[in-house]
C-alpha positions in Angstrom: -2.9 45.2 -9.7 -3.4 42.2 -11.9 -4.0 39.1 -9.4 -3.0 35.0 -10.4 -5.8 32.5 -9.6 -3.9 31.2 -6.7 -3.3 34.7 -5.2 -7.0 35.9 -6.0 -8.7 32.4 -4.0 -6.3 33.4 -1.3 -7.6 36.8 -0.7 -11.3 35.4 -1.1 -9.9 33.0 1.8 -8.8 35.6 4.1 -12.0 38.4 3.0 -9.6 40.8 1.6 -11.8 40.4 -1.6 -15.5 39.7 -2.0 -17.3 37.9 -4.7 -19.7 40.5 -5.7 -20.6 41.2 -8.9 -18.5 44.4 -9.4 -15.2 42.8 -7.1 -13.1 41.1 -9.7 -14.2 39.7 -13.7 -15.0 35.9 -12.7 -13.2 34.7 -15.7 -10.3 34.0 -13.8 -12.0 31.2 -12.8 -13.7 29.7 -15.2 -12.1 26.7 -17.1 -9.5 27.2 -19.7 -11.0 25.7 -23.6 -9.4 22.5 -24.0 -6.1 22.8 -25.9 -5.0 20.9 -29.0 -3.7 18.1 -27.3 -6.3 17.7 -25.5 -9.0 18.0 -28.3 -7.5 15.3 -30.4 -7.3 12.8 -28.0 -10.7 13.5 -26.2 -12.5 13.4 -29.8 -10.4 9.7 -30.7 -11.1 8.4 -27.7 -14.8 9.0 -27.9 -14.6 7.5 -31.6 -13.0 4.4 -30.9 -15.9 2.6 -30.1 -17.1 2.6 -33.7 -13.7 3.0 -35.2 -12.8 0.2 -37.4 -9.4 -1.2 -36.5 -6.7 -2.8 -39.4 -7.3 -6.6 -38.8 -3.5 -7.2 -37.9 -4.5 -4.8 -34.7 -7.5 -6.7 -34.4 -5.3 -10.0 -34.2 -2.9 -8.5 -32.1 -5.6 -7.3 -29.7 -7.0 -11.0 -29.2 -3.2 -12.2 -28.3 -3.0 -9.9 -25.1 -6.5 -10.2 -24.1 -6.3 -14.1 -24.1 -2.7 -13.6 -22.5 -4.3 -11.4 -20.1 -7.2 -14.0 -18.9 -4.5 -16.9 -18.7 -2.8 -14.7 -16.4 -5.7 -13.6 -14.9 -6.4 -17.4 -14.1 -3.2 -18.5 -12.9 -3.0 -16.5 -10.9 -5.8 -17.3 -9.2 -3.5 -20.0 -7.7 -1.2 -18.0 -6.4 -1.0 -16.1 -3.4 -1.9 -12.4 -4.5 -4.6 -14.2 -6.3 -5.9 -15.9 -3.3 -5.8 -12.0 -1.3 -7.5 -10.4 -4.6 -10.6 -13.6 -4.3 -10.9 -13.4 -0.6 -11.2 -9.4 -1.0 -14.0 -9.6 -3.7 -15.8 -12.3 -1.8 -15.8 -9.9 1.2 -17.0 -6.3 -0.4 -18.7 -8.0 -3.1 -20.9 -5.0 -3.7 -23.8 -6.1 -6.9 -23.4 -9.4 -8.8 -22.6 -7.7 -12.4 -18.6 -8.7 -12.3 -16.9 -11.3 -12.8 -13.9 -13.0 -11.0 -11.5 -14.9 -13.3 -10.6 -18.7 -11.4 -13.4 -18.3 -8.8 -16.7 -18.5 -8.7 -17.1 -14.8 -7.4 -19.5 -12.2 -8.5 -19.4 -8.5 -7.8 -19.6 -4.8 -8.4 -17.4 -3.4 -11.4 -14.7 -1.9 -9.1 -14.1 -4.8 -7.1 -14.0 -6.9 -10.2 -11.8 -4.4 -12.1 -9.5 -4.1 -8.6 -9.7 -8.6 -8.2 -8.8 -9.6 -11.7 -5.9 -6.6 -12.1 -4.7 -7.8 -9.1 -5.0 -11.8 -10.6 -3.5 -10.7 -14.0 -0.2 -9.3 -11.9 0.1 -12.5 -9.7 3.3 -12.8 -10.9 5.4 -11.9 -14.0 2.9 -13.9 -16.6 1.6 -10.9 -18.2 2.5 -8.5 -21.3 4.8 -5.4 -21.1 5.3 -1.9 -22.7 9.1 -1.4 -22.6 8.7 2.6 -23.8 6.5 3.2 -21.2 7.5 1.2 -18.3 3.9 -0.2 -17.7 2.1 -3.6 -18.0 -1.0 -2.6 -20.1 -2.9 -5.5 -20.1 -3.1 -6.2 -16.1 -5.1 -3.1 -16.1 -6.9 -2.5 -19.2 -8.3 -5.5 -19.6 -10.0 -5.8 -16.4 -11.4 -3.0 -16.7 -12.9 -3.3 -19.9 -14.1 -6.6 -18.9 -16.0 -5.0 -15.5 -17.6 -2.1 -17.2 -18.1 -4.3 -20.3 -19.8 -6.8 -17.9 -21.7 -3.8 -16.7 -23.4 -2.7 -19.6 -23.6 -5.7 -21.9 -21.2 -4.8 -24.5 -20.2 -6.9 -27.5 -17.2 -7.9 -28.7 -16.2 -5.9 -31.3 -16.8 -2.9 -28.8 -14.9 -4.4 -26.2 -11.7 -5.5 -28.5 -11.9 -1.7 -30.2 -12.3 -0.7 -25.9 -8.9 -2.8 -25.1 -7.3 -1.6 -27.8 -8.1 1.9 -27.3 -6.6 1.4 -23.6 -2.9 0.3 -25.3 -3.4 3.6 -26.9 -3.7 5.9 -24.0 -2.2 4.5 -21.4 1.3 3.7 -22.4 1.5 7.4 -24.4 1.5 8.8 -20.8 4.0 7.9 -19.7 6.1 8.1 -22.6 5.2 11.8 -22.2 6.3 11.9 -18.9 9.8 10.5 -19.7 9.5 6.7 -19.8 12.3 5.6 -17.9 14.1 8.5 -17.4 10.8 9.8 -15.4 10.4 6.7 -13.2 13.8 6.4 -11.9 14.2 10.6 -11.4 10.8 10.8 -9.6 10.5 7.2 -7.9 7.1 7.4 -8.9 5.4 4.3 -10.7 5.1 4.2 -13.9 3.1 1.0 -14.6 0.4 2.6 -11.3 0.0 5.6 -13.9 -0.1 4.3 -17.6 -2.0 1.5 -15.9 -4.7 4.0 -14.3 -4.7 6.4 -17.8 -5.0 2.9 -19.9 -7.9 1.0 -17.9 -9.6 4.7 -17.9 -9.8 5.1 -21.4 -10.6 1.4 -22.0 -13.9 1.6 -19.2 -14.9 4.9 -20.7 -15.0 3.8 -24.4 -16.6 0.8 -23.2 -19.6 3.1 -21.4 -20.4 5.2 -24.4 -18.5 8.4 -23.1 -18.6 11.6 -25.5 -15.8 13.7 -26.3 -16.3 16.3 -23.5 -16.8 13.0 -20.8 -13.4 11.7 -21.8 -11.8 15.3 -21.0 -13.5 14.8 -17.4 -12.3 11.3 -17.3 -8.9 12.4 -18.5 -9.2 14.2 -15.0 -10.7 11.9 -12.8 -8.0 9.8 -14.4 -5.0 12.2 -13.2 -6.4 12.9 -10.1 -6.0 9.5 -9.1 -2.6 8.7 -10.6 -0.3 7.4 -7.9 2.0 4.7 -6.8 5.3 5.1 -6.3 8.8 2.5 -6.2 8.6 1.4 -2.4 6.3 -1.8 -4.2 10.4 -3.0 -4.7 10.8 -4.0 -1.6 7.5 -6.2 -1.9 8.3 -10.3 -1.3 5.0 -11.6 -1.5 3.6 -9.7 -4.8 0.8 -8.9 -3.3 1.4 -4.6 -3.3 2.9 -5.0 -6.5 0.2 -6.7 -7.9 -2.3 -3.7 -6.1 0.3 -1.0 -7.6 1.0 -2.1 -11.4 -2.7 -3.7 -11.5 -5.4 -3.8 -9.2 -5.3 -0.2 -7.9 -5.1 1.6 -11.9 -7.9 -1.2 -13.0 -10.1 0.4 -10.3 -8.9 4.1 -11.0 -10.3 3.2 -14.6 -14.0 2.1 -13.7 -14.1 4.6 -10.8 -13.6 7.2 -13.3 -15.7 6.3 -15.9 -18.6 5.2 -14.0 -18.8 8.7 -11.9 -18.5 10.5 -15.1 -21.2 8.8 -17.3 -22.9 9.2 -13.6 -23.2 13.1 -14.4 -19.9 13.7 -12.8 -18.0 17.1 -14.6 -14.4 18.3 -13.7 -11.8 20.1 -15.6 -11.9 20.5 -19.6 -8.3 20.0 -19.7 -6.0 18.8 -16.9 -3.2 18.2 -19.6 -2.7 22.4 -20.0 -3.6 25.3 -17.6 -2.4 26.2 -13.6 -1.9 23.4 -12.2 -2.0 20.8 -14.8 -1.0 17.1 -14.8 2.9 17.6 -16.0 3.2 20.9 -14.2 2.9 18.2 -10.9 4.0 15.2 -12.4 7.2 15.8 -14.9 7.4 19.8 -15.8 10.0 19.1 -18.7 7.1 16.5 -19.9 6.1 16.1 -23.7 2.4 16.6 -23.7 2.2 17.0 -27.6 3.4 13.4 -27.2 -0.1 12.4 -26.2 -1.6 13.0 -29.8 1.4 11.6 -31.5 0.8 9.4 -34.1 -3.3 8.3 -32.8 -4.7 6.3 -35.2 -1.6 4.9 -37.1 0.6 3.7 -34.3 -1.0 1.4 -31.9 0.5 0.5 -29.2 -1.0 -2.3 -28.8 1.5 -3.8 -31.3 4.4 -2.4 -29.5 3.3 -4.3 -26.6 5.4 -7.5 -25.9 4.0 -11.0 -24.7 5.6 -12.9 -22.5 6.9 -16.7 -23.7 7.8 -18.0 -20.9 6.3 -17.0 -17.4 9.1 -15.3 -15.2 10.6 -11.7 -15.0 10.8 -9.8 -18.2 14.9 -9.9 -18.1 15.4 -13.8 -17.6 13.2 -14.0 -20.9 16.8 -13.4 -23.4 18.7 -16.1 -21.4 16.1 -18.5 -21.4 15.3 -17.8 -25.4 19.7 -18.6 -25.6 19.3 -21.5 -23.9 16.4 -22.8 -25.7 18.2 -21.9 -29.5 21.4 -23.9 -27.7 19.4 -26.9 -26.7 17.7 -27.0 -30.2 20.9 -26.5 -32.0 23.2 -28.6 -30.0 21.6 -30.6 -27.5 23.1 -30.9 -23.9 22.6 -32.5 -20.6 22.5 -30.5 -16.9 25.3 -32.9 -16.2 27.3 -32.5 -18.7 27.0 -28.3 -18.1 30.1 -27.4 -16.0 29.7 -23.6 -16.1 27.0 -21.0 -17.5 27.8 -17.6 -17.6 24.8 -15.2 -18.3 25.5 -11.3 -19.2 22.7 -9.0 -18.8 22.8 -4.9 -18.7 23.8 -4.0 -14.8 20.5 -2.8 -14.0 18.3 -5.9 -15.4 20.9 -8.2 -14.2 19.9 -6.6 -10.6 16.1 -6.9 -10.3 16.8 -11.1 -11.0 20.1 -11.6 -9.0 19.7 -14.5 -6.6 16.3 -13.4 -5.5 13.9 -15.4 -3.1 10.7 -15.7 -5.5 11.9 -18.1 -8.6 10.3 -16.5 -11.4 12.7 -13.5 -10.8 15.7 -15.8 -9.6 17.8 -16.2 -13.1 20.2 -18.2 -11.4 17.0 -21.0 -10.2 15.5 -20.6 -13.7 18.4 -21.6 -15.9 18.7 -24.5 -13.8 15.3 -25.3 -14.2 16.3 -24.5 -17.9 18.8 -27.1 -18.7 17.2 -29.9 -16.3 13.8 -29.5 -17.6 14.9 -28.4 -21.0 11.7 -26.0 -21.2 10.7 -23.6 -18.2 6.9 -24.0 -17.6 4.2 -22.3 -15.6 4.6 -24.6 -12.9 8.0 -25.0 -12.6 8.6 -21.1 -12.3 6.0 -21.1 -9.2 7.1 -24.5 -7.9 9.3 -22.2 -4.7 9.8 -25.6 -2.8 11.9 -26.5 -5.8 14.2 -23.8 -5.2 15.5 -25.9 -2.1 16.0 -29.4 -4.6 19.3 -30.5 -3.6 19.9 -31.3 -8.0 18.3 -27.8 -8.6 21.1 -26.4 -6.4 23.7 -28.1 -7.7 23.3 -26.6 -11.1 22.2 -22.9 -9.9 25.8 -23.1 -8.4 27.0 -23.1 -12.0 25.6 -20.3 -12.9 27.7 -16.7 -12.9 25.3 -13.3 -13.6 28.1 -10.7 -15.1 27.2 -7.2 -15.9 27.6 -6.0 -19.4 28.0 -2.3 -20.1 27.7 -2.2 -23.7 24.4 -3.9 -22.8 23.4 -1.6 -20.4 23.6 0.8 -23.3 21.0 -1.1 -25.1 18.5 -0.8 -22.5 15.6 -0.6 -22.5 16.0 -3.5 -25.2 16.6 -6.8 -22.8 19.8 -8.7 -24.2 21.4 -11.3 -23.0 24.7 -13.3 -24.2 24.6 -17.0 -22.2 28.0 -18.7 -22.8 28.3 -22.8 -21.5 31.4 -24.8 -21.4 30.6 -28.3 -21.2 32.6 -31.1 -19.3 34.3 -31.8 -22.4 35.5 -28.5 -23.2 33.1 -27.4 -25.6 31.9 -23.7 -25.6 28.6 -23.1 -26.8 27.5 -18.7 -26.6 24.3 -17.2 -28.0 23.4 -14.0 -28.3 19.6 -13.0 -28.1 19.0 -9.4 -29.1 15.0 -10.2 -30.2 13.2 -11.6 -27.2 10.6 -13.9 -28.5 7.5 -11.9 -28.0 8.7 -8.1 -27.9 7.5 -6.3 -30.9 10.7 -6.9 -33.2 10.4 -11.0 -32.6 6.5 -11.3 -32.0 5.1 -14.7 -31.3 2.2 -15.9 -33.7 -0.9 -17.2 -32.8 -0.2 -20.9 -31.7 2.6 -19.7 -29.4 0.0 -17.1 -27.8 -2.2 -20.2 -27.4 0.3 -22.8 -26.3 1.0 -20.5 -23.2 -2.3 -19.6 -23.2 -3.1 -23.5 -22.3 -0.2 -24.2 -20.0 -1.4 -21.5 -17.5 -5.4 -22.0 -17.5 -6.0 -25.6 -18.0 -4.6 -26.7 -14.6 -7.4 -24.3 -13.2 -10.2 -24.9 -15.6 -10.2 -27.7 -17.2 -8.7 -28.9 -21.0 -12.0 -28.9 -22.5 -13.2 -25.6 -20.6 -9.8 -23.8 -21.6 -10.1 -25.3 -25.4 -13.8 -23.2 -25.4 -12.2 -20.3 -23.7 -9.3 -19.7 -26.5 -11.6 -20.1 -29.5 -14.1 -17.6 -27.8 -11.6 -14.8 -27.1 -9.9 -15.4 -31.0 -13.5 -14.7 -32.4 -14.3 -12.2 -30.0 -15.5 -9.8 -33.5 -18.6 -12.8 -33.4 -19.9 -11.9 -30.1 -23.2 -10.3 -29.1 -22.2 -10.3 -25.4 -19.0 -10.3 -23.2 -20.7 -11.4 -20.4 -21.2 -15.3 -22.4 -17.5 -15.6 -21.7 -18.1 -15.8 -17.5 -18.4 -19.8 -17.3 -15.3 -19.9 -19.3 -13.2 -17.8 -17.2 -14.6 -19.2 -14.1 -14.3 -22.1 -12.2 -17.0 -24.8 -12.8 
C-alpha cells in the first residue's frame, strides 16, 4: 500500500508505523527541490542587491520612497500615528530604528511595525491597482529598519525598495488580484504588503538564494489579514493590516533567517503549498513573469492629492475645470460626480473626510486646491459654508465605468447659476502609471505633508537627500531628517 505524507505522519501519530530504519523509505519526508518558479525568483532576489537598475527605475524608486516618508511623517499627526509612536515608545526593544516625526528609537520590528503603521495614517500613500496592495507602506519601512540595522548604503537600499515593488505586488496578482480579494475576503494589501517588505528586508541583509526560499516561507507563513479592517472608523487596524503588521512580517522573516533559521525550499509548489491554501486556481508561474524587465515599481501610482484613491479622478476634473474655465463655490448650483458603483461606495458620504467625496469637492471648489490639511481638517466637515456646498453634490453610479475598473474614472458635470454646463472626463489619474507625475509634483506634495512636522529648512534637506540617495554611504545619516528636532 503506497501511503501520502499526510496519511503516513498520521499512522506515526497513532504507532501503527515506527520510524525504524527498515519501516518506510524517509524520502517521503524530505523536502521537494525547489521548482522553476521558485528558482528564478529565489536567485533574482538574492541578485538584486548588486543588480544595476535602468536610471528611469532608479528615479521612479526615489519618487515613492520620498512619498513614502512624507506619509510616514504626516502621519505622525494623526491619530494611528500617535497609537503607532506611543507603541514604539512602550516596547522599544534596542535603539537601532528609527521613528519617522518622533524622536523614538527602537528595535527593527517595532520600527518596521511604527512607521508602516505612520505611512498608512491615512490615504497619503502610493498604490498597486493590479495587485490591490499599497507597496510602499510596507516595503519601505522595512527596508529602512533592517537597513538601519546593518548600515546599508544607498544604492543598496534604493536596489532593496525596488526589489520589494517586485515581489510583493506579483503575489497577489498570482493569486487573482481583485478577483481573489473580493471571493476570499482575505486582504490583499496584508499579503503583497508582508511578501513585498520581506523581500525588501532580506535583500537589504545580504540573504543568498537558498535564504530567500526560507524567507519566501517565513514570509507565507505569516500572510494574513482579512476584509473586517472595513468596518474600521479610526484607521488605526487598517493602518496595522495594509502596513504595520506586513512591515513587521518582513523584518521578522528576514532577521530569523539570516539568524540561521531554515524552513521549506519551496512553499510556492509541493503538499500543502501557499496557493494550494490561499487561491488553488492561482498562477504561480506568474511569480517569475517578466523579473528583470517589468518593474513594478513603475506600475505603481502616487497619490496627488491626499484622500482615497477614487476621489483622486474627480478632484483631477475639477482642477482641469477650474484651470480652463474658472468658477466660484457660489456661483456652483449643482455637481454631479459619476464613479464605477463599487468605488463610488467606499467614498459615499462617509464620516472621515479624506474618503467623503461629497466634503472633498466642496473643499474643491471653495479652496480651489485640496491640501494635506484641509483633507484631515474633520472639524471642517461640520462648517456651516462646507455644508452648504456638499449639499450640491450628487454621487451617481456608472456601469460602463464599473466596467473599467480597476482603472478609477470619473465624469464630474457642473451647472452654474447661469446655466452654463461645464463636464470633464478623467480617464488618466494624475499619478497612476499611464499619467505619472514628474519630479516637482512628487516634491510639491512631498513639502505640503512634512514641513508642518519638520520644519521648511529640515524638509528642503530631507528631499535632496532621498533624490541622491545613489550618493550615500549610510541610511542611517537620513534619521535627523526624518525626525523631529
Amino acid at each position: 500500500m503506497k501511503l501520502n505524507r499526510k496519511e503516513f505522519l498520521y499512522l506515526v501519530s497513532r504507532g501503527a508505523v515506527t520510524l525504524g530504519a527498515t519501516a518506510l523509505p524517509w524520502t517521503r519526508l524530505r523536502a521537494d527541490s525547489p521548482g522553476p518558479v521558485m528558482t528564478a525568483l529565489s536567485n533574482y532576489m538574492a541578485a538584486a542587491g548588486e543588480r544595476t537598475l535602468p536610471s528611469e527605475v532608479v528615479e521612479k524608486t526615489k519618487h515613492h520612497i520620498l512619498d513614502t516618508f512624507a506619509a510616514m511623517i504626516s502621519g505622525s499627526e494623526l491619530k494611528p500615528g500617535r497609537a503607532a509612536i506611543a507603541f514604539a515608545r512602550a516596547y522599544g526593544g534596542d535603539a537601532t530604528g528609527t521613528v519617522a516625526g518622533s524622536t523614538v528609537l527602537c528595535g527593527p520590528m517595532e520600527a518596521a511595525l511604527a512607521n508602516g503603521v505612520l505611512a498608512h495614517s491615512d490615504e497619503t500613500d502610493d498604490s498597486h491597482s493590479l495587485s490591490q496592495s499599497h507597496p510602499g507602506s510596507a516595503v519601505v519601512p522595512a527596508a529602512l529598519a533592517v537597513a538601519e540595522k546593518f548600515g546599508s548604503d544607498g544604492p543598496g537600499f534604493v536596489r532593496a525598495v525596488a526589489l520589494g515593488y517586485d515581489i510583493g505586488p506579483r503575489v497577489t496578482m498570482a493569486l487573482g488580484g481583485g478577483k481573489f480579494r473580493t471571493e476570499s475576503h482575505r486582504s490583499t494589501h496584508s499579503i503583497a504588503g508582508t511578501f513585498g517588505a520581506s523581500a525588501a528586508a532580506g535583500c537589504v541583509a545580504r540573504l543568498n538564494a537558498q535564504q530567500m526560499r526560507w524567507l519566501l516561507d517565513y514570509a507565507a507563513q505569516q500572510a494574513s489579514g482579512f476584509a473586517a479592517w472595513e468596518r474600521d472608523t479610526d484607521h488605526i487596524e487598517k493602518g496595522f493590516v495594509f502596513a504595520g503588521m506586513p512591515a513587521r512580517n518582513g523584518v521578522t522573516a528576514a532577521l530569523i533567517v539570516r539568524s540561521g533559521w531554515n524552513g521549506v525550499d519551496d512553499v510556492f509548489s509541493g503538499e500543502d503549498n501557499f496557493f494550494e491554501a490561499m487561491a488553488p486556481h492561482g498562477d504561480p508561474a506568474a511569480l517569475a513573469e517578466r523579473l528583470g524587465e517589468r518593474h513594478e515599481v513603475t506600475r505603481t501610482d502616487i497619490k496627488k492629492w491626499t484622500v482615497g484613491s477614487p476621489i483622486q479622478a474627480p478632484l483631477d476634473a475639477l482642477d482641469n475645470l477650474l484651470r480652463r474655465h474658472p468658477f466660484q463655490a457660489d456661483q456652483v448650483q449643482r455637481i454631479v460626480v459619476r464613479l464605477a458603483a463599487s468605488a463610488g461606495a467606499v467614498v459615499n458620504n462617509r464620516e472621515i473626510p479624506d474618503i467623503c467625496l461629497q466634503h472633498m469637492v466642496a473643499v474643491m471648489i471653495l479652496d480651489k486646491t485640496a491640501s494635506f490639511a484641509a483633507a484631515h481638517d474633520k472639524a471642517r466637515m461640520q462648517d456651516p459654508v462646507i455644508l452648504k456646498h456638499r449639499a450640491k453634490v450628487e454621487l451617481v453610479p456608472d456601469e460602463e465605468l464599473e466596467r473599467r475598473m480597476p482603472q478609477r474614472q470619473a465624469i464630474v458635470e457642473v451647472t452654474l447659476s447661469d446655466g452654463t454646463r461645464l463636464a470633464e472626463r478623467v480617464e488618466a489619474v494624475r499619478g497612476t502609471a499611464a499619467n505619472p507625475m514628474d519630479r516637482s509634483e512628487v516634491v510639491s506634495k512631498c513639502r505640503d505633508l512634512t514641513a508642518p512636522v519638520l520644519g521648511t529648512a529640515t524638509a528642503e534637506r530631507l528631499i535632496e537627500r532621498v533624490l541622491t540617495l545613489e550618493t550615500a554611504r549610510d541610511i542611517r545619516a537620513l534619521r535627523p531628517l526624518l525626525q523631529r528636532a
